[in-house]
LONU-15155 format. One record per residue (C-alpha): residue number from 1; residue in three letters; x, y, z. Coordinates in Angstrom, 2 decimals, decimal comma, padded with zeros to 5 digits. Example, Ala and Ser with C-alpha at 12.3 -4.5 7.8 and 13.67 -1.06 7.14 Angstrom:
# LONU-15155
(1; ALA; (012,30; -004,50; 007,80))
(2; SER; (013,67; -001,06; 007,14))
# end
This chain:
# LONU-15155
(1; UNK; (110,52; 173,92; 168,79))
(2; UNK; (106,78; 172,19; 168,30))
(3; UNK; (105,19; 170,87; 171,37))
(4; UNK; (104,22; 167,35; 171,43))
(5; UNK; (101,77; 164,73; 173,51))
(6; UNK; (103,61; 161,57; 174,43))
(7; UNK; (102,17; 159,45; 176,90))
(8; UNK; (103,10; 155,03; 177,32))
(9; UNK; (100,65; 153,55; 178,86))
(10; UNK; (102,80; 150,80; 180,54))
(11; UNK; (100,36; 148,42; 181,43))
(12; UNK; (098,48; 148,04; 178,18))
(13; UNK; (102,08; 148,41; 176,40))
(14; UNK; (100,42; 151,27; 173,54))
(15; UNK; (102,11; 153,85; 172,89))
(16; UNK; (100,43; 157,24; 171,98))
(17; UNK; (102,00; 160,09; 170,13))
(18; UNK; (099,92; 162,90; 169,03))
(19; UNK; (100,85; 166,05; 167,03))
(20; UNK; (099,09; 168,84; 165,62))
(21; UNK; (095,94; 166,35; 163,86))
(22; UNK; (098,75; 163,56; 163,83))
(23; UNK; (097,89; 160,50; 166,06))
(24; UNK; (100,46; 157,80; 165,71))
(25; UNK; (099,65; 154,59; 168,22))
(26; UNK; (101,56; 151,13; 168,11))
(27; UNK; (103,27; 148,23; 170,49))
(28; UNK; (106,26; 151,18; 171,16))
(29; UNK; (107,27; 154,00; 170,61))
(30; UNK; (110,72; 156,48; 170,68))
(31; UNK; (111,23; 160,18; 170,27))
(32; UNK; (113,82; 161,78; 169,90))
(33; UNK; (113,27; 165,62; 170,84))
(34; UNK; (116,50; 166,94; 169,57))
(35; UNK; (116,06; 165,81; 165,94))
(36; UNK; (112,16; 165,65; 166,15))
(37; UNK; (112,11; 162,17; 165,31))
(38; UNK; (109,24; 159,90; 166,57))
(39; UNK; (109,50; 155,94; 165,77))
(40; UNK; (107,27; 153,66; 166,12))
(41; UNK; (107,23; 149,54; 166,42))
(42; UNK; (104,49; 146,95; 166,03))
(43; UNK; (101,06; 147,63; 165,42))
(44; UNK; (101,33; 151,03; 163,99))
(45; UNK; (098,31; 153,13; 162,91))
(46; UNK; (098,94; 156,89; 162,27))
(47; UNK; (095,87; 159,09; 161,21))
(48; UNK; (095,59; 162,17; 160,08))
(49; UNK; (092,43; 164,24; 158,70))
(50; UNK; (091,28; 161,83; 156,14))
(51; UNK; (094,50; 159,62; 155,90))
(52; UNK; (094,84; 156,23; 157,80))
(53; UNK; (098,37; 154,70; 157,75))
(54; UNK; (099,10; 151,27; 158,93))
(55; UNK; (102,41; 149,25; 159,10))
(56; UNK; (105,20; 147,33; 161,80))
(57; UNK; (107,49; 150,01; 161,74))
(58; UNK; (107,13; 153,89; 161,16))
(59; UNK; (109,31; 157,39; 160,77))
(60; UNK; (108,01; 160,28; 161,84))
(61; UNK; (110,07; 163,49; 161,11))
(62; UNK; (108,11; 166,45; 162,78))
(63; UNK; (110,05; 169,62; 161,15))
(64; UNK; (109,97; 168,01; 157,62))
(65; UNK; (106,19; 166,78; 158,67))
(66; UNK; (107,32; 163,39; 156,54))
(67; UNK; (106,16; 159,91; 157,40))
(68; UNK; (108,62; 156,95; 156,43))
(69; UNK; (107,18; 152,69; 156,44))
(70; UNK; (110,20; 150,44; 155,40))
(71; UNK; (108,37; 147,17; 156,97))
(72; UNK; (105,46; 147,27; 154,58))
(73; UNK; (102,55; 149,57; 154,67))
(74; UNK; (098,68; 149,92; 154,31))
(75; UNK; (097,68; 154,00; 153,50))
(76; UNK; (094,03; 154,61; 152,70))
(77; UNK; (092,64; 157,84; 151,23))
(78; UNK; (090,41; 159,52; 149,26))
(79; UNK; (088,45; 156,08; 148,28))
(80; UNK; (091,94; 154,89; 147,30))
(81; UNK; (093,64; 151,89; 149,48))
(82; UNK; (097,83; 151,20; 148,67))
(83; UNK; (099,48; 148,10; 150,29))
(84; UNK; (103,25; 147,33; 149,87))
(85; UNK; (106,87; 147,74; 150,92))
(86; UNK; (107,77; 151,26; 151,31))
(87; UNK; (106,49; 154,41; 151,72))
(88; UNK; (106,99; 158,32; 151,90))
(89; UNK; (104,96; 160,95; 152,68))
(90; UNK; (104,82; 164,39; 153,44))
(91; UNK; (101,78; 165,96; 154,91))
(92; UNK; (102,12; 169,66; 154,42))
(93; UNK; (102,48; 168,89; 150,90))
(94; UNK; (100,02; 165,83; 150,50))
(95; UNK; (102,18; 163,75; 148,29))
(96; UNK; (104,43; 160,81; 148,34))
(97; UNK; (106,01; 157,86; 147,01))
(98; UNK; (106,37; 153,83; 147,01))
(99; UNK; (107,56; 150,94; 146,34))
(100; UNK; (106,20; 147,48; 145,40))
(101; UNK; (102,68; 148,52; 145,71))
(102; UNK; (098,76; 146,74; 145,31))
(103; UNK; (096,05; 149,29; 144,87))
(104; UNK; (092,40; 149,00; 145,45))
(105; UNK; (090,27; 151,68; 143,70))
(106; UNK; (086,77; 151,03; 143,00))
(107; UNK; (086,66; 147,49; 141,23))
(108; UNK; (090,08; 147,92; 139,63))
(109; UNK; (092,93; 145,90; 140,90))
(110; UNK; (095,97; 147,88; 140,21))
(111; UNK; (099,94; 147,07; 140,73))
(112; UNK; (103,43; 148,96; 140,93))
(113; UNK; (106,99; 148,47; 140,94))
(114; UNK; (106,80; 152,45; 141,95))
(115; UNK; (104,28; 155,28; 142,62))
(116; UNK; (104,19; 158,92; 143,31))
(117; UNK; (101,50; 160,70; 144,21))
(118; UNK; (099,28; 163,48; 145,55))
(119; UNK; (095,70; 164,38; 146,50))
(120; UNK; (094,42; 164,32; 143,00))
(121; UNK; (097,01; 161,94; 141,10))
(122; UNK; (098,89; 158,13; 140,77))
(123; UNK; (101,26; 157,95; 138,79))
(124; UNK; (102,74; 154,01; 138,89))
(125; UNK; (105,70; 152,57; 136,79))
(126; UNK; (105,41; 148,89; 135,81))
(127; UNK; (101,74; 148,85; 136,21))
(128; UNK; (099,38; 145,71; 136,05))
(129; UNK; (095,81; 146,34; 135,47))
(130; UNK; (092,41; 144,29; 135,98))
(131; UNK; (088,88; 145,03; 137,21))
(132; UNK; (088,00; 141,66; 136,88))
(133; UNK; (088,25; 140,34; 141,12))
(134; UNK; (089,77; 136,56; 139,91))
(135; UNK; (092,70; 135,03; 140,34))
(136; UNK; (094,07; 134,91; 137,95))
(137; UNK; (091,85; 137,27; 135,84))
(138; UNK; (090,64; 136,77; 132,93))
(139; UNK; (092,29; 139,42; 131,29))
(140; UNK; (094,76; 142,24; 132,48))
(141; UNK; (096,66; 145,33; 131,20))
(142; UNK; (100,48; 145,08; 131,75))
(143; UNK; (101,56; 148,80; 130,99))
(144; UNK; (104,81; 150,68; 131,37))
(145; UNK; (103,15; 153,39; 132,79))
(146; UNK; (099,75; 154,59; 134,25))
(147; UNK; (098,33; 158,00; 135,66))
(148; UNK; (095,63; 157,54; 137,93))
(149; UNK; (092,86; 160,71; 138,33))
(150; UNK; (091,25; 159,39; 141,61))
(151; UNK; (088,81; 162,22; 141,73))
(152; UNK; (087,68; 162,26; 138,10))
(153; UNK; (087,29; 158,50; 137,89))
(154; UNK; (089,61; 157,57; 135,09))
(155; UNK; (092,98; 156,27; 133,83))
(156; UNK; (095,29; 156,25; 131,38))
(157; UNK; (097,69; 153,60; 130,88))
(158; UNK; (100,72; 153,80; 128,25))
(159; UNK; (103,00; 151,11; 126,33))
(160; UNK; (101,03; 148,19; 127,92))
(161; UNK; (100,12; 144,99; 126,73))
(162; UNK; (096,04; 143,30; 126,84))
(163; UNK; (096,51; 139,81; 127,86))
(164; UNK; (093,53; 138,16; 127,31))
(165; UNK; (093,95; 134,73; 130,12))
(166; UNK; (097,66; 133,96; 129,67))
(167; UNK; (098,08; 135,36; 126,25))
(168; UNK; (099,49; 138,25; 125,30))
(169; UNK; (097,10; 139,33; 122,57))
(170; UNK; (096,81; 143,23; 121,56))
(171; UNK; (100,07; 145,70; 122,09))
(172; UNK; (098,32; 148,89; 123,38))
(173; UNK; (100,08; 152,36; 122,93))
(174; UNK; (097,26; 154,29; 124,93))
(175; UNK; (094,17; 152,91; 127,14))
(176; UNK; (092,14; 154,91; 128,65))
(177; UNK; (089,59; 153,46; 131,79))
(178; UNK; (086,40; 155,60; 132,49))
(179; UNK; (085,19; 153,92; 136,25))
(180; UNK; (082,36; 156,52; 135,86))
(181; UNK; (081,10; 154,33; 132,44))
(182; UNK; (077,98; 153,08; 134,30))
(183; UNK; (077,15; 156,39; 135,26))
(184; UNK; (077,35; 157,75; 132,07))
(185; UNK; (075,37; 154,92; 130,38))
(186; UNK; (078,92; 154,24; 128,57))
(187; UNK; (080,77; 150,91; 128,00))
(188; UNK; (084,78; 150,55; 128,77))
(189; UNK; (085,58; 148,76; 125,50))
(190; UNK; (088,21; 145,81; 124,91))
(191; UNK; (090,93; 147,28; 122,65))
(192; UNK; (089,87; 144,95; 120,29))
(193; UNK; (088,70; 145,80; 116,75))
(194; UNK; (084,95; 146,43; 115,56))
(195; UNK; (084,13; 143,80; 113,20))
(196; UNK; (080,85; 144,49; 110,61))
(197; UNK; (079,08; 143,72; 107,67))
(198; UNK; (076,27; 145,29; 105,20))
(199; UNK; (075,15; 145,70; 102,00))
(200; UNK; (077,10; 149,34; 101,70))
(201; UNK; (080,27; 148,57; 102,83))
(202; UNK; (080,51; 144,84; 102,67))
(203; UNK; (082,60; 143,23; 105,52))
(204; UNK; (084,45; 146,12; 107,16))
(205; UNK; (087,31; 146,37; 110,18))
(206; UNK; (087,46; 149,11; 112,45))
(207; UNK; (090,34; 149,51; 115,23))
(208; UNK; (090,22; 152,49; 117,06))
(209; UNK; (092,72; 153,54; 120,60))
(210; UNK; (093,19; 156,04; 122,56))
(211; UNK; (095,91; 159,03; 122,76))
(212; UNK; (096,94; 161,10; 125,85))
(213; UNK; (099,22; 164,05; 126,10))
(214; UNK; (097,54; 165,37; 129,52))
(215; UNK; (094,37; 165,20; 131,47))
(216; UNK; (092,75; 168,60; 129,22))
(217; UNK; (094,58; 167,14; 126,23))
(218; UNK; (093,51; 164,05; 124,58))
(219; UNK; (091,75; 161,93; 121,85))
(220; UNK; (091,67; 158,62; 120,00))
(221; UNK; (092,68; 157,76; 116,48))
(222; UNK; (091,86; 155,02; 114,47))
(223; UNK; (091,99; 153,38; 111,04))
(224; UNK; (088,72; 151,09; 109,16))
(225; UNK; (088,75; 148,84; 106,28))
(226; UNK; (085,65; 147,99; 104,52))
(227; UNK; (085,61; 145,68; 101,33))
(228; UNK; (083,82; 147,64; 099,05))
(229; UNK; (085,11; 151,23; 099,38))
(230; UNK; (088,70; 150,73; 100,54))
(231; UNK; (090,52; 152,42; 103,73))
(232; UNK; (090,73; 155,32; 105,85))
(233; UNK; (092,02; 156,65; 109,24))
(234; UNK; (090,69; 158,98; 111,77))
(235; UNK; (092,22; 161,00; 113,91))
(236; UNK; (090,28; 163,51; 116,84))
(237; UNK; (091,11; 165,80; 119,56))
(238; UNK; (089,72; 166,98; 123,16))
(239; UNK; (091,54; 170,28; 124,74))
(240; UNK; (089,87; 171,26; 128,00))
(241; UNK; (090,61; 174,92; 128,59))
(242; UNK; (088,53; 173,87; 132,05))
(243; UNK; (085,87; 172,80; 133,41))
(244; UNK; (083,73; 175,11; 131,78))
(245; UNK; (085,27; 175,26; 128,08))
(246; UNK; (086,54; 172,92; 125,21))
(247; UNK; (087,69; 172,54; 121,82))
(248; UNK; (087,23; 169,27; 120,19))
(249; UNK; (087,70; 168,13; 116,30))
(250; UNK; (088,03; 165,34; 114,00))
(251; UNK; (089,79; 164,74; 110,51))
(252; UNK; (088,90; 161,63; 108,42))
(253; UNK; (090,91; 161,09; 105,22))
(254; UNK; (090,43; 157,64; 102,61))
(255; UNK; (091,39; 156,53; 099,62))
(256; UNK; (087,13; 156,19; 098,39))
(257; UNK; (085,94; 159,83; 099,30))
(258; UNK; (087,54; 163,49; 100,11))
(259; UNK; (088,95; 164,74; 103,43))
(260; UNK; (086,13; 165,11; 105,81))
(261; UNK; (086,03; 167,15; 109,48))
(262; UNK; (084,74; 169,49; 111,70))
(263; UNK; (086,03; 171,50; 115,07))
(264; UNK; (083,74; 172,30; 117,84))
(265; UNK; (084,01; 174,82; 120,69))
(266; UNK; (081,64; 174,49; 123,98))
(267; UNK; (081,03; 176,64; 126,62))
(268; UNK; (079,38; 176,05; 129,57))
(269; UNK; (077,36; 178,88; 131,41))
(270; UNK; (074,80; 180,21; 133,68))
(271; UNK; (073,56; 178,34; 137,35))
(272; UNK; (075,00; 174,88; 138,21))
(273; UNK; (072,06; 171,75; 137,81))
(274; UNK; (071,66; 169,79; 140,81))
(275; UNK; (073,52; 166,53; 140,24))
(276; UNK; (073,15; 163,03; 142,07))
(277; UNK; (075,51; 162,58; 144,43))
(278; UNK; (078,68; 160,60; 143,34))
(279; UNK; (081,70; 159,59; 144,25))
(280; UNK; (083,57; 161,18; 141,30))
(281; UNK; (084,70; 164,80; 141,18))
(282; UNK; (082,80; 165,46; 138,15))
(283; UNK; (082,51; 168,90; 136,36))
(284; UNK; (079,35; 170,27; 137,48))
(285; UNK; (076,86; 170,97; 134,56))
(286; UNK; (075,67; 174,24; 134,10))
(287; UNK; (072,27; 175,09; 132,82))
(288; UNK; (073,05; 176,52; 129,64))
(289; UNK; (075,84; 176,06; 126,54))
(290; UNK; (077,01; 177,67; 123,66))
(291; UNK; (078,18; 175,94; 120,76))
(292; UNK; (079,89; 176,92; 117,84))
(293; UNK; (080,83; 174,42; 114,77))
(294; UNK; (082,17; 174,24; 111,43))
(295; UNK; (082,57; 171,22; 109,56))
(296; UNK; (083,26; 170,31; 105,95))
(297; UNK; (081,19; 166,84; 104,76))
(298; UNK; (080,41; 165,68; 108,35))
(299; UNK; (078,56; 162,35; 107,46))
(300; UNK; (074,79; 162,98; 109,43))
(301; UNK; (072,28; 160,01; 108,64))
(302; UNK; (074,48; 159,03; 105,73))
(303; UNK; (074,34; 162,47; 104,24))
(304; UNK; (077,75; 165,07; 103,83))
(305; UNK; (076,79; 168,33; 105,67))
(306; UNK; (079,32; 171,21; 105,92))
(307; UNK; (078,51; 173,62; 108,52))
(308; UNK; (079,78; 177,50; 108,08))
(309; UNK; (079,24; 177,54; 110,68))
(310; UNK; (076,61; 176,42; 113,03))
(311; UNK; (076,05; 178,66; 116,08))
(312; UNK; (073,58; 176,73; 119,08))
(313; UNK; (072,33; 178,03; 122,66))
(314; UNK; (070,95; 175,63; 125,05))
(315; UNK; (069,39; 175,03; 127,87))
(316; UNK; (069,07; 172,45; 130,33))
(317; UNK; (066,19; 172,16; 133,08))
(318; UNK; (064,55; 175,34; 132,77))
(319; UNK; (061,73; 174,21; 135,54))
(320; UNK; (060,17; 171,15; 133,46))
(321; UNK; (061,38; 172,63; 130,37))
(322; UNK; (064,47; 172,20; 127,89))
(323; UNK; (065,29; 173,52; 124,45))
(324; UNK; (067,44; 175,12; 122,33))
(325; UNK; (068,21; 178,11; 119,63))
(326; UNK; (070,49; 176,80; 117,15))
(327; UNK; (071,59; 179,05; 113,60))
(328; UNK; (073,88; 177,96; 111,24))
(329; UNK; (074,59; 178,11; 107,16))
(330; UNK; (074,09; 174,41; 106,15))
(331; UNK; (075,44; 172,55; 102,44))
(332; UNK; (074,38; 169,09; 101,28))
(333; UNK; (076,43; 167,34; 099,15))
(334; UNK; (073,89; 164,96; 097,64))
(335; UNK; (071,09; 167,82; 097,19))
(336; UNK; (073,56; 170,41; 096,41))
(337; UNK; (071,46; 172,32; 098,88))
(338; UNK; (073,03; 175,61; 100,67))
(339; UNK; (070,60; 177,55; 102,80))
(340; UNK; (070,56; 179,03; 106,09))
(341; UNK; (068,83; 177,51; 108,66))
(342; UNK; (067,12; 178,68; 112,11))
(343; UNK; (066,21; 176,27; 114,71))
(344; UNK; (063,79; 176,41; 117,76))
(345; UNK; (063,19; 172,90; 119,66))
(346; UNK; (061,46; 172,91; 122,77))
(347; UNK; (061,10; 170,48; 125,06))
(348; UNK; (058,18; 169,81; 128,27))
(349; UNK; (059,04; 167,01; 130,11))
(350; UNK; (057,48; 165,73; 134,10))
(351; UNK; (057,98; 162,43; 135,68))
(352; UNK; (054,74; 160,17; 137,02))
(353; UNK; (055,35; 157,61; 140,21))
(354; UNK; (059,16; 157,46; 138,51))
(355; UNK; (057,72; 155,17; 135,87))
(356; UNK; (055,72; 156,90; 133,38))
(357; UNK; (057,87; 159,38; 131,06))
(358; UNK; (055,18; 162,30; 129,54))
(359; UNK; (056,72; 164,34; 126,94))
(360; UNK; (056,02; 167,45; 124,38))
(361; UNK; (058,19; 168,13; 121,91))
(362; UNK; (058,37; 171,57; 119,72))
(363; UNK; (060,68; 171,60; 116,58))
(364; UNK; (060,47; 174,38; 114,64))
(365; UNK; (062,96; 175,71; 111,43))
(366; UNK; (062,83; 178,29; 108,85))
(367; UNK; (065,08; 177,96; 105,61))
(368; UNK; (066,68; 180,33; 103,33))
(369; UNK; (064,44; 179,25; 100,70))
(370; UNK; (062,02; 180,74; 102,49))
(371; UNK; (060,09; 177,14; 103,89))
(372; UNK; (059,63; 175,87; 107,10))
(373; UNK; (059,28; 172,72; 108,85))
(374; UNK; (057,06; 172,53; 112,25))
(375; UNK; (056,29; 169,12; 114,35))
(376; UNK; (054,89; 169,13; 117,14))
(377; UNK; (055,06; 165,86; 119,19))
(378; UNK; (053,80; 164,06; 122,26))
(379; UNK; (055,71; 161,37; 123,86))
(380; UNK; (054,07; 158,80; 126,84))
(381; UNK; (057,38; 157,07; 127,52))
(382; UNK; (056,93; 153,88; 130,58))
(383; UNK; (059,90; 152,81; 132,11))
(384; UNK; (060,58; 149,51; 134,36))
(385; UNK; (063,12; 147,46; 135,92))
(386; UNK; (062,04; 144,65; 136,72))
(387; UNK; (064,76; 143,29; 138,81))
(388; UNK; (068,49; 143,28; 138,35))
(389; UNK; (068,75; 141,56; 135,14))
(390; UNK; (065,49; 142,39; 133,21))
(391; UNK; (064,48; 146,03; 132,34))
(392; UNK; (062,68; 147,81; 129,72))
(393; UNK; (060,54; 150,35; 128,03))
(394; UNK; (057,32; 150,73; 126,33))
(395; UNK; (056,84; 154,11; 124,23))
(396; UNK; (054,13; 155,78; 122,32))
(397; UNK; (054,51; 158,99; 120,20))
(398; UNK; (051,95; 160,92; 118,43))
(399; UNK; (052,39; 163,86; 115,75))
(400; UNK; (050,13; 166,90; 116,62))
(401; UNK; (051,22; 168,64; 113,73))
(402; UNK; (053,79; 168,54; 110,38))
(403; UNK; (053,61; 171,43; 108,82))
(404; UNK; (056,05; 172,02; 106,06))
(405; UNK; (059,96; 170,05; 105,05))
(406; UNK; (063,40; 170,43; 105,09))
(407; UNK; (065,08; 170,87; 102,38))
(408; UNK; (068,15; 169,05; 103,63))
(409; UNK; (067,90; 165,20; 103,32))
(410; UNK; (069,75; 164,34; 106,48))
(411; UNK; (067,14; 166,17; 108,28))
(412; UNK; (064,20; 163,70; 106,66))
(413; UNK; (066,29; 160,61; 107,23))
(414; UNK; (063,93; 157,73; 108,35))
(415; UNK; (061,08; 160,59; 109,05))
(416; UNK; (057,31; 159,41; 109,02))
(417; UNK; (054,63; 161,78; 110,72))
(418; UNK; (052,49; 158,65; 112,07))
(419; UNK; (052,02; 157,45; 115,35))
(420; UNK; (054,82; 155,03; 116,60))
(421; UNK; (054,91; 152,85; 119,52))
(422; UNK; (058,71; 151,42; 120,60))
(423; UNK; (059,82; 148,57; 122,91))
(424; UNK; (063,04; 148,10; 124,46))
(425; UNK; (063,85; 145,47; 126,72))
(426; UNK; (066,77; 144,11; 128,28))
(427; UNK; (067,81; 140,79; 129,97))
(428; UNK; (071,04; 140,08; 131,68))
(429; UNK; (072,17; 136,66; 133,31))
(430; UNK; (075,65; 134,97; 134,24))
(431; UNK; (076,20; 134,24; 130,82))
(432; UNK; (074,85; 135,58; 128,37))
(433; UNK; (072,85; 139,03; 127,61))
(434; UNK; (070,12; 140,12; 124,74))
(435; UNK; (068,34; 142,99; 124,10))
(436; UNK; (066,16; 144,11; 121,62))
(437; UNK; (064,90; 147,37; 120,18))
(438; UNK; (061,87; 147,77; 117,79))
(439; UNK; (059,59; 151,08; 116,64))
(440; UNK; (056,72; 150,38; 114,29))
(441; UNK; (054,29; 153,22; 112,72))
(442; UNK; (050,73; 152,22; 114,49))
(443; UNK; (048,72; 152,88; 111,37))
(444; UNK; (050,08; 150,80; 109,30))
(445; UNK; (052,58; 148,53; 111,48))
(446; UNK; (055,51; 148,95; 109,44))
(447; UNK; (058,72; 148,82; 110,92))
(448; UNK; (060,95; 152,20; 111,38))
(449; UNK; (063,38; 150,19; 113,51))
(450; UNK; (064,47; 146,82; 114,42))
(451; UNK; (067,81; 146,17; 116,61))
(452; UNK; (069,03; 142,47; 118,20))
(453; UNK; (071,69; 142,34; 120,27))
(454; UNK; (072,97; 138,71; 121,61))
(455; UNK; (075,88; 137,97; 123,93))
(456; UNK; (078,03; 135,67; 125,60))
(457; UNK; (078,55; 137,68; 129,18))
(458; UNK; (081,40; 136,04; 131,20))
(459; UNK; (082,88; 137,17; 134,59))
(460; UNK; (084,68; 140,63; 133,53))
(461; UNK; (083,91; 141,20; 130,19))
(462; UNK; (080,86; 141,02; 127,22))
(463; UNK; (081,15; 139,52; 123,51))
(464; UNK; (077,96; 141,32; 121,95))
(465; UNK; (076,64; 140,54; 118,61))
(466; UNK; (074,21; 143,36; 117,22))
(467; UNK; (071,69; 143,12; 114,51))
(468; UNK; (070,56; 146,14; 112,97))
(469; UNK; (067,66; 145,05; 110,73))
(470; UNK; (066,52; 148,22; 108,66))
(471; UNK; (070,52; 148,45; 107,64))
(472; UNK; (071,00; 145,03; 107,28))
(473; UNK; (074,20; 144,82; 109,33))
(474; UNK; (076,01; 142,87; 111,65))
(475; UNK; (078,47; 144,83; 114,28))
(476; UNK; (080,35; 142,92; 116,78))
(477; UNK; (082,07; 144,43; 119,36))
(478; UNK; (083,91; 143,60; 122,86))
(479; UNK; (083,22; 145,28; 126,42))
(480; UNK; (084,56; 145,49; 129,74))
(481; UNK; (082,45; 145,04; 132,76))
# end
């Protein structure tokens, strides 16, 4: 039989129960030896290694090593905080159950008729979900299901429901929640359709979701209209053999052009790259990757490239340096050009007083035609935030050499070997956002690109409306804060 510590301190009325790394104190406290039972009333907080229970009333069943709250609960771990009716959990096995739950993760708001759960995953039936912090929020997910990957930062959420206010407005098979989006530089997008227009397509529609089998298997599909070519779907895949390796593909068929795709397969190799420190479980990146591709008519700058295949190497913080070896047998459609093509890109890059951005780039590829193509660039890149809401960047590039072409047009798209100097700013207040994007060549000050985006930015979520000049094309799109 286990040996126990229980001591009542009668004149403070606690009550004190400790087991293996099990403390349980509240108002009182009985335990029953035969059936290694411990119960505690009022006040209950039971902690163990990184777990914090609290509730009125508590179950403690030593030889199954399960904890039982019928009286409504509060269990915090892992960054993750439950409140609600009832709870189960076993400690040797790090996994349990509820009822009627409220869950606080990061800035999501998240409820449950029921949960189960362990040290790496949530799973909650009838789930209601919001990152918004009102009440009521401005919008909210009602889903019939939702798997929660606490250490990896995301969610998926099946057979819900977007309610934008009150209203009930998109039926969502599959949503998928990165919290790690501001990390990445990424946006969590409204499941609301990208709306466009521009002198190629005309006004098009494009509605794209998610799909989720399991956490290594997943993907989004989608389907676009545009008024002057006609309709197609999309459909692509992401298999995670594990942290280290992937497939991924994509297959795009229309009624206005042949089936187009490709299938990719990464590996990830060699010493692991110091990483900030995050919350998130994140794969660690390694230093160097393989990648092999094939693709038939991949669209690149508005060109069809088929790739049979396309072998790359590359490398990732090698000292101040990064680069890549990349070999592959290349076919345009438009140039009814086939050659084989060898790549060498180099890149030297240090950082000034965390401001100033210093750059040399080294591209260099030989063709089966027996050409080459060699630019050599320098980059003084000047970075500043200004405060919360206003940040930018100034940039100036300058060609040491250009030595040859391509033959492939997708490789020349929008390619000028002038000096260019870029801006980017960006401003951000309570309601509204704009940012703006230009590159000009200095010699001549004509413009390589121009980009306007204008907002409405309320509480939880953006409305953007982007202007790409040199296209002549509107894009609007919707965004979750």
């Amino acid at each position: 039989m286990k040996k126990y510590f229980l001591a009542i301190f009668i004149f403070s009325s606690i009550a004190l129960a400790q087991e293996k790394d099990l403390v349980i104190n509240a108002s009182k406290m009985d335990y029953n030896q035969e059936k290694g039972i411990i119960e505690a009333f009022g006040s209950v907080e039971a902690k163990y290694k990184n777990i914090t229970i609290l509730g009125e009333h508590l179950i403690y069943n030593s030889i199954s090593r399960e904890v039982f709250l019928d009286s409504g609960f509060d269990f915090q771990f892992n960054g993750v905080n439950f409140i609600g009716k009832e709870l189960n959990y076993n400690i040797n096995e790090e996994t349990g159950s509820g009822k009627s739950v409220k869950i606080k993760y990061e800035k999501a708001n998240i409820t449950g008729d029921e949960i189960k759960f362990n040290s790496n995953e949530i799973k909650i039936k009838g789930a209601v979900f919001d990152a918004c912090g009102l009440a009521p929020p401005h919008y909210h997910l009602a889903a019939l299901g939702l798997d929660l990957y606490q250490k990896q930062g995301w969610f998926a959420a099946y057979w819900g429901v977007f309610w934008l206010g009150s209203l009930p407005s998109l039926p969502v098979p599959v949503y998928v929640y990165d919290f790690r989006a501001d990390l990445l530089g990424k946006k969590n997008v409204m499941p609301y359709p990208e709306i466009g227009v521009n002198d190629e397509d005309g006004l098009w529609i494009s509605e794209s979701m998610s799909w989720y089998l399991r956490p290594d298997i997943n993907g989004k599909y989608g389907i676009n209209h545009a008024v002057r070519k006609g309709t197609g779907g999309m459909f692509n895949i992401l298999y995670r053999l594990d942290n280290n390796k992937e497939y991924c593909g994509e297959i795009f068929i229309s009624n206005y052009e042949s089936l187009r795709g490709w299938l990719e397969y990464r590996n990830y190799f060699g010493q692991e790259i110091d990483q900030k420190t995050v919350y998130f479980d994140v794969p660690k990146q390694k230093k160097y990757e393989l990648d092999v591709k094939i693709s038939s008519r991949e669209r690149i700058n508005f060109e069809r490239v088929s790739m049979l295949p396309n072998i790359k190497i590359s490398g990732k913080k090698i000292g101040a340096m990064e680069g890549s070896l990349e070999l592959g047998n290349i076919d345009e459609e438009t140039t009814k050009n086939t050659h084989y093509r060898f790549n060498f890109l180099g890149k030297l890059a240090y950082v000034f007083y965390d401001d100033f951005y210093p750059s040399l780039d080294a591209d260099l590829s030989f063709y089966g035609n027996s050409t080459h193509w060699l630019k050599t660039i320098g980059i003084l890149a000047y970075r500043k935030s200004f405060d919360e809401t206003l940040n930018g960047e100034l940039k100036f590039s300058h060609f040491f050499s250009n030595l040859g072409q391509s033959p492939f047009n997708y490789e020349k798209y929008r390619f000028v070997s002038k000096d260019k100097v870029g801006l980017m700013l960006k401003k951000k207040s309570f309601f509204s956002n704009f940012a703006f994007n230009c590159e000009y060549s200095v010699s001549d000050f004509i413009p390589q690109e121009i980009d306007y985006t204008a907002g409405l930015s309320f509480h939880c979520f953006d409305v953007d409306l982007t202007y790409k000049v040199m296209r002549q094309e509107f894009v609007l799109g919707f965004s979750l804060k």
